[in-house]
N, C-alpha and C positions, 0 to 999 in steps of 0.2 A: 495533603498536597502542598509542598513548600512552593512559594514566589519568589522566593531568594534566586539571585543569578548564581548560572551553574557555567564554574570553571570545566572547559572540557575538551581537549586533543584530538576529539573524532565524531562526528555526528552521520548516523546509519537514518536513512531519509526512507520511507515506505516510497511508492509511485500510485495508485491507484488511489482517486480521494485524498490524499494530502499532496502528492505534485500537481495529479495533474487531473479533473474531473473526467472519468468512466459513465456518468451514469446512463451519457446517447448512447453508449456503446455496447450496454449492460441490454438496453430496453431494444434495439435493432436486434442484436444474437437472440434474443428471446420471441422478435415478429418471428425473426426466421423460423427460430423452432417449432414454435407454435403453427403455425401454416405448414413447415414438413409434415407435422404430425395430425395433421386435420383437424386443430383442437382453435375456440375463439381465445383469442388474446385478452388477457387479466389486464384490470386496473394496472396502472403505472406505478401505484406504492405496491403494487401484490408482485410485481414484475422486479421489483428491485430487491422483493425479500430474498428470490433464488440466490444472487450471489451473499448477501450475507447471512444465508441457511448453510449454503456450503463451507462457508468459512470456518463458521459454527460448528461442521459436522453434524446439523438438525436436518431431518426428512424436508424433506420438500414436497411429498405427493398430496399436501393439500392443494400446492396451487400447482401442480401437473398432472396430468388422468395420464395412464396408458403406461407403456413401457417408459422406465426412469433413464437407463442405459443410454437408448436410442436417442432421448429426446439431449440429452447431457450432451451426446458425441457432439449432435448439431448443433447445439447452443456453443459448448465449447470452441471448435470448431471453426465459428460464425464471429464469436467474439474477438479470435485472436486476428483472424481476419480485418476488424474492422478498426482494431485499435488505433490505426495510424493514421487511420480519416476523420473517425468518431470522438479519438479523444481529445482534450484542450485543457491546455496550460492553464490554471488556475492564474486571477488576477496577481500581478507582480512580483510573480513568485522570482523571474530572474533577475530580476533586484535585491530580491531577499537572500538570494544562495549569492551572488557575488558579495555581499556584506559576509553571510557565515563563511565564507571561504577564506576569507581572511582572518578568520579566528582560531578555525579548526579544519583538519581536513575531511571531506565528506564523500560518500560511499551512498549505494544504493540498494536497495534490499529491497525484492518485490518477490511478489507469491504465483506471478505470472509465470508460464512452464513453456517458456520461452527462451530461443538461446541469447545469450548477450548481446548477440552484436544486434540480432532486432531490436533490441531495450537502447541500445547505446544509438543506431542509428534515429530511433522513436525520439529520442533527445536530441539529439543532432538536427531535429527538423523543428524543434522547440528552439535551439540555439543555446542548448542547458548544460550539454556533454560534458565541454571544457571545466564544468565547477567539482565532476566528479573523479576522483581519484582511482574508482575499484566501482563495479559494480555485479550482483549477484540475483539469479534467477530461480527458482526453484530445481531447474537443470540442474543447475553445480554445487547442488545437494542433496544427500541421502533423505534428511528429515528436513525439511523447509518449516517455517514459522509456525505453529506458536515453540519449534523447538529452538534451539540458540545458536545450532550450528553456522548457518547464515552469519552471523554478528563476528564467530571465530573466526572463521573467514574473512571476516572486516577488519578485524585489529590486527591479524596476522599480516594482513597486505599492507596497512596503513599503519603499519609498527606502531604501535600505540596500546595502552594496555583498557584493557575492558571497563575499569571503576571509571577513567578519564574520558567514557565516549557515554554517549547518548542516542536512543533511538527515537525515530520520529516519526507515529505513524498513526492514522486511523480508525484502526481496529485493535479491538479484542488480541488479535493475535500479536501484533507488533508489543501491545505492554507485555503479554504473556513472554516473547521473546527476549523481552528486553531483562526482566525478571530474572528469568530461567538463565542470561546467562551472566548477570551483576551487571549490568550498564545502569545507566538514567535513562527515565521514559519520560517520553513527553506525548502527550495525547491529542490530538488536533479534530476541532467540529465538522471538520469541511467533508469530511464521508459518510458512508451510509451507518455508521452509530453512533448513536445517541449519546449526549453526556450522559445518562442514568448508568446506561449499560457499561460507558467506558472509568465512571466511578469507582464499581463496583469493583474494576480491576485494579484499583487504588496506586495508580501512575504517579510520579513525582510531582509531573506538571499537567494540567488542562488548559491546551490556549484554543484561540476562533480557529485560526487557521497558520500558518507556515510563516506567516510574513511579521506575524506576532513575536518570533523565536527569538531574533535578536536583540528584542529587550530585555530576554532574560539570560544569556549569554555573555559572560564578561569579556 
């Protein structure tokens, strides 16, 4: 993992855990669930494993009993519901995107299956919308993240060529993405994995969190 600044034309930002903390939002869809289902609610670190089990594509029925389907709808469901109460803007994040915006132009790539304009107005109520250029939902793709088409879609809108952008994201899936389609990754602590795990995916950069970026950005 280089520290060297990276020259870059386009930067692809995740939303969940690197914009904007999920985890209230994570842990309410999962009461819910859990009381549809007549099941007692798990530990708060057992409750946050579901969404990055699912990310993962790993089983989950250690920490749900009963029907998996049923319990998913309502979790699902429940979560998307509650995004726009629940979630909060990570400290000084629009500080940080009005500095990168001036460098490069920025795009948004989430794994939420969600149409745009709820993503765009969710920012809109942040005050964040105006720094992005293009933004992309799992909607407005066949194969959403860890595949790369999201990203093609980003350089496509933000005419920019793929070597010259950067993703920035959280998880597992965002380096996997980033990889898969030639960008720079950048890896960020503020979500639910761990530096060992997001190592392992051997990303260009590992920084704390978002506001970190534009010190390594020329």
């Amino acid at each position: 993992m280089s520290a060297e600044k990276m020259k870059v034309d386009g930067i692809f930002f995740d939303l969940d855990g690197t914009i904007v903390d999920s985890r209230e939002a994570y842990y309410e869809a999962a009461r819910i669930a859990f009381h549809e289902m007549g099941q007692e609610m798990p530990e708060k670190e057992a409750v946050l494993e579901i969404p990055r089990k699912l990310e993962r594509k790993q089983p989950i029925n250690d920490v749900i009993k009963g029907d998996l389907h049923e319990f998913l709808n309502v979790y699902l469901n429940a979560y998307y519901a509650l995004t726009t109460e629940k979630t909060k803007l990570l400290p000084n994040v629009s500080t940080t995107l009005e500095t990168l915006s001036t460098k490069a132009k920025l795009a948004l790539v989430t794994m939420r299956a969600f149409p745009k304009e709820n993503i765009i107005k969710e920012l809109e109520g942040f005050n964040i919308a105006k720094y992005f250029a293009y933004v992309v939902t799992t909607l407005d793709t066949d194969k959403p993240k860890p595949a790369p088409e999201a990203l093609i879609k980003c350089v496509k809108a933000l005419d920019v060529q793929m070597c010259d952008c950067a993703i920035v994201g959280d998880s597992i899936s965002d380096v996997r993405a980033g990889k898969a389609a030639g960008s720079k990754t950048v890896a960020v602590l503020s979500g639910l994995f761990s530096r060992q795990e997001l190592i392992e995916e051997k990303p260009d950069l590992i920084i704390k969190d978002v506001n970190a970026l534009p010190d390594f950005i020329e």
